[in-house]
C-alpha positions as CSV (number, residue, x, y, z in Angstrom):
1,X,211.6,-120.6,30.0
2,X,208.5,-122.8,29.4
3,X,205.8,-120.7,31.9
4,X,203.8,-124.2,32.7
5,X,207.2,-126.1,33.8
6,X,207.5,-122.6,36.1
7,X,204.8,-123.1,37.4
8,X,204.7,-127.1,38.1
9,X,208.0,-126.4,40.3
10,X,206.7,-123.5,41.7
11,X,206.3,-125.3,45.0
12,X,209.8,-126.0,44.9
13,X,210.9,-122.4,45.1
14,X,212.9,-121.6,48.4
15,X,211.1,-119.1,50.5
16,X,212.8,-116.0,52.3
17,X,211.3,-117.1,55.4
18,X,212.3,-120.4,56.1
19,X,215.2,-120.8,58.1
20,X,217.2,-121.9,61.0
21,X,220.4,-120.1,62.8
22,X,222.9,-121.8,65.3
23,X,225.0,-119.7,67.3
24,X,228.1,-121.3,68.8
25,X,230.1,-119.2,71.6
26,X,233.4,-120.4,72.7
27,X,233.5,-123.3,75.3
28,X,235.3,-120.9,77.5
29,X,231.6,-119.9,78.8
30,X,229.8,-122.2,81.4
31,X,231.5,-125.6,79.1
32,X,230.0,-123.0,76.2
33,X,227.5,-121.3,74.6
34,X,224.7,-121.9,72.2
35,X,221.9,-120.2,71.2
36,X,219.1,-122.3,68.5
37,X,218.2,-118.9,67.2
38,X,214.5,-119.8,66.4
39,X,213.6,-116.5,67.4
40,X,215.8,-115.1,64.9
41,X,213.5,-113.1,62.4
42,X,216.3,-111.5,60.1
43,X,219.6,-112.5,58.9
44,X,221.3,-111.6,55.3
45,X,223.0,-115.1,54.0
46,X,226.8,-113.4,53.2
47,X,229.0,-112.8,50.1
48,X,231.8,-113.3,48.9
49,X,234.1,-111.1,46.2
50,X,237.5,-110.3,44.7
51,X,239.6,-107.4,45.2
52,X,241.2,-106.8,42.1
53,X,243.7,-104.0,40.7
54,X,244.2,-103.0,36.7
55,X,247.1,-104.5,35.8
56,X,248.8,-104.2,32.5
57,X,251.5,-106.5,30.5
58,X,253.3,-103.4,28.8
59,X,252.7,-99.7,29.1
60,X,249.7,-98.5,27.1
61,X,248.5,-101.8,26.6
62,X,245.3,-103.3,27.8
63,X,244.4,-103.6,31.0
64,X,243.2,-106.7,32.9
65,X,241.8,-107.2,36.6
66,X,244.4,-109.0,38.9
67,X,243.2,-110.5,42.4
68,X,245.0,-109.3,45.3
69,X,242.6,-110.2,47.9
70,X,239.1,-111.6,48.9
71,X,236.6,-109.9,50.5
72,X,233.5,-111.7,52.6
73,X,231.3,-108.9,52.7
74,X,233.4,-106.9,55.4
75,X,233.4,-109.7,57.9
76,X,230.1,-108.6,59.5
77,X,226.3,-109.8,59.4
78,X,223.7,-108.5,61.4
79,X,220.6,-110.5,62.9
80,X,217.5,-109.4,64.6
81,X,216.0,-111.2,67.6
82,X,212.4,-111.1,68.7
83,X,212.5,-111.1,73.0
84,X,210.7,-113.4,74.6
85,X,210.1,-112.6,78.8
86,X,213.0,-114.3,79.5
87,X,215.4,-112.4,77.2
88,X,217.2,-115.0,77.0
89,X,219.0,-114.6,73.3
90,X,220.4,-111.5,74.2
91,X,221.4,-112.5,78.2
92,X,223.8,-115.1,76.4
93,X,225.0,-112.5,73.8
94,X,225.6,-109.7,76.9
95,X,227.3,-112.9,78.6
96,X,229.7,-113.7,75.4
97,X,230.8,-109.6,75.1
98,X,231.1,-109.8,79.2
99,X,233.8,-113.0,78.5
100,X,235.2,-111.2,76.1
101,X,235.7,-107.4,77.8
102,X,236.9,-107.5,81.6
103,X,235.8,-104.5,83.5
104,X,239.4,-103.5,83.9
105,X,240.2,-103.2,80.4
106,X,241.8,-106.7,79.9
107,X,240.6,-108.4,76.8
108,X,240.9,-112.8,76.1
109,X,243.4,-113.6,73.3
110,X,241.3,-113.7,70.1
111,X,241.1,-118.1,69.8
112,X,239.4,-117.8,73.6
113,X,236.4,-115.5,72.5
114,X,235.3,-116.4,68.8
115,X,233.2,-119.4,68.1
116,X,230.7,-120.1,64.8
117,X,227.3,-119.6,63.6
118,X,225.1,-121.5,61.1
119,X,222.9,-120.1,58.7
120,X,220.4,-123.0,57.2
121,X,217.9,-122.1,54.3
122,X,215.4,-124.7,54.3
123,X,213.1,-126.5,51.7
124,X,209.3,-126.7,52.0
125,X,209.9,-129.8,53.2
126,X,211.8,-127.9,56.2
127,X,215.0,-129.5,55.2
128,X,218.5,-128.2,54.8
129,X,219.1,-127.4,51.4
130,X,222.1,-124.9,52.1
131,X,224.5,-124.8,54.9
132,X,226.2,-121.4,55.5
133,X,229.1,-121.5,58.7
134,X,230.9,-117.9,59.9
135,X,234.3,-119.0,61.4
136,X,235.8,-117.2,64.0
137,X,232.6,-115.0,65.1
138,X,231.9,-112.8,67.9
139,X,229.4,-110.3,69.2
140,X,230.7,-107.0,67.9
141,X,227.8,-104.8,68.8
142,X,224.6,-105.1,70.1
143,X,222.2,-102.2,69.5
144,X,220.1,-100.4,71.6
145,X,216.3,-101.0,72.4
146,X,214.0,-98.5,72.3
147,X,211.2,-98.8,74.8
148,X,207.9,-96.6,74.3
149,X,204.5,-96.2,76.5
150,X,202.9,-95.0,73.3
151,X,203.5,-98.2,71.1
152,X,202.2,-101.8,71.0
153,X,204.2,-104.9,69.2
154,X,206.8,-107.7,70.0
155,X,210.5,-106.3,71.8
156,X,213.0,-106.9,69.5
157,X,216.9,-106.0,69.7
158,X,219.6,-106.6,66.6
159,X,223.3,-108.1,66.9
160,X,226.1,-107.4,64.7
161,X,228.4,-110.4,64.5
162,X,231.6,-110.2,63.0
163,X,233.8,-113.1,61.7
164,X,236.8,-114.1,59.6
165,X,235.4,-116.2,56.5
166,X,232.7,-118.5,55.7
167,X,232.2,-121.7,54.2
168,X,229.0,-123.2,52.3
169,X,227.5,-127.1,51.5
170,X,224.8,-127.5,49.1
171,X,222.3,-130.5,50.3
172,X,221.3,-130.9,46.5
173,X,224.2,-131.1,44.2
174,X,223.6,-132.9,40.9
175,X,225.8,-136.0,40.9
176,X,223.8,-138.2,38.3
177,X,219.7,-139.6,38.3
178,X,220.5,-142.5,41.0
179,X,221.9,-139.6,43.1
180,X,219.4,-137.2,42.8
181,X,216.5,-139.8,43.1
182,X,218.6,-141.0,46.7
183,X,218.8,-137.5,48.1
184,X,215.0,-136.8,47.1
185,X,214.4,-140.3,48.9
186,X,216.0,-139.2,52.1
187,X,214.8,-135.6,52.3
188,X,211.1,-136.9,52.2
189,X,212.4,-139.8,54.6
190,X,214.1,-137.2,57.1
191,X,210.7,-134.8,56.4
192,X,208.2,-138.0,57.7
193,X,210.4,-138.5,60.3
194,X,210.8,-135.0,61.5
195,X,206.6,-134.7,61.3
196,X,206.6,-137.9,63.4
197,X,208.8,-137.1,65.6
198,X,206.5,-133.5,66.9
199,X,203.5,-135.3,67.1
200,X,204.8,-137.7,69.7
201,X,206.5,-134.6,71.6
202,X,203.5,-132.9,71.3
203,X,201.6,-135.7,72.7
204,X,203.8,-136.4,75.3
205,X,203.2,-133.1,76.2
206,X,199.8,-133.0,76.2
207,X,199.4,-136.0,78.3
208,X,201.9,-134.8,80.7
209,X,199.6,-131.2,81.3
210,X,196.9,-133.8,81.9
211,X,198.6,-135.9,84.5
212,X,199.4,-132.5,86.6
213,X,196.0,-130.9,86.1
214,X,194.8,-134.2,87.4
215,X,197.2,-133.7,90.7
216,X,196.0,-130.4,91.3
């Protein structure tokens, strides 16, 4: 590889740490659940693999690899939450597993308790550039939180969804130059917009503190 074309696209590199998450609960929960996991700080994007057994087309003759099954990484992918002081990611997580589990052992049929979750890696530009779903997820476990008068440092807690397969999208696939030059178009139209869009919140915002400070 030619170092100084590297290095020109470096900027285009995507980075470990930009990301989005959207949790989806079943509707059977208050008209249902959703949790935009901005304070999400750690997820694993999954795999995928074939099972495969040696098979051979006479005795003592070569083997090959035959697929018998697929495996999505064990069906299970953990994330970590930072807590914020209303604890409100894990309140809706404790209040999917509570849907799920009655108290007297009575458990919802498995379509009334799974929803989906979206894993989004991002661009610099802070646009999606691939678009992982988990079907039919749940809660499986959420850990235990230490709590320690000797420490300092944000609350965190970690939540092991599990789920049946996934599917993928890639925002970028090469389909010709007029393609590529559209999509490049629209991601830097959708980025300007995006921009534009938080300045007037944040302005709105801004001018709203103003208006009550002025009240009181």
């Amino acid at each position: 590889m030619n170092i100084n074309r590297f290095m020109s696209n470096i900027d285009n590199m995507a980075r470990t740490n930009q990301f989005n998450v959207n949790i989806f609960g079943p509707q059977g929960i208050s008209a249902g659940l959703s949790i935009r996991g901005i304070r999400c700080t750690n997820v694993s994007l999954p795999g995928r693999s074939f099972i495969t057994t040696p098979y051979e087309d006479y005795a003592g003759g070569p083997k090959s690899n035959r697929i018998t099954g697929v495996d999505y990484e064990g069906g299970v992918v953990q994330m970590t939450f930072i807590c914020d002081s209303s604890f409100e990611d894990k309140q809706k997580l404790e209040l999917w597993q509570q849907y799920i589990f009655e108290e007297d052992y009575f458990f919802k049929y498995y379509d009334e308790y799974v929803g989906s979750i979206e894993i989004i890696q991002e661009g610099r530009d802070e646009q999606p550039i691939y678009d992982v779903t988990l079907h039919d997820a749940f809660p499986q476990a959420i850990q235990a939180q230490t709590l320690d008068a000797t420490a300092s440092g944000i609350q965190t807690f970690t939540c092991t969804f599990a789920y049946r397969t996934w599917s993928s999208s890639f925002e970028n696939s090469p389909s010709g130059i007029l393609g590529g030059l559209f999509k490049k178009f629209t991601r830097k139209l959708n980025s300007k917009i995006d921009r534009k869009f938080d300045r007037i919140t944040n302005n709105l915002t801004n001018k709203a503190k103003g208006i009550i400070e002025d009240l009181f």
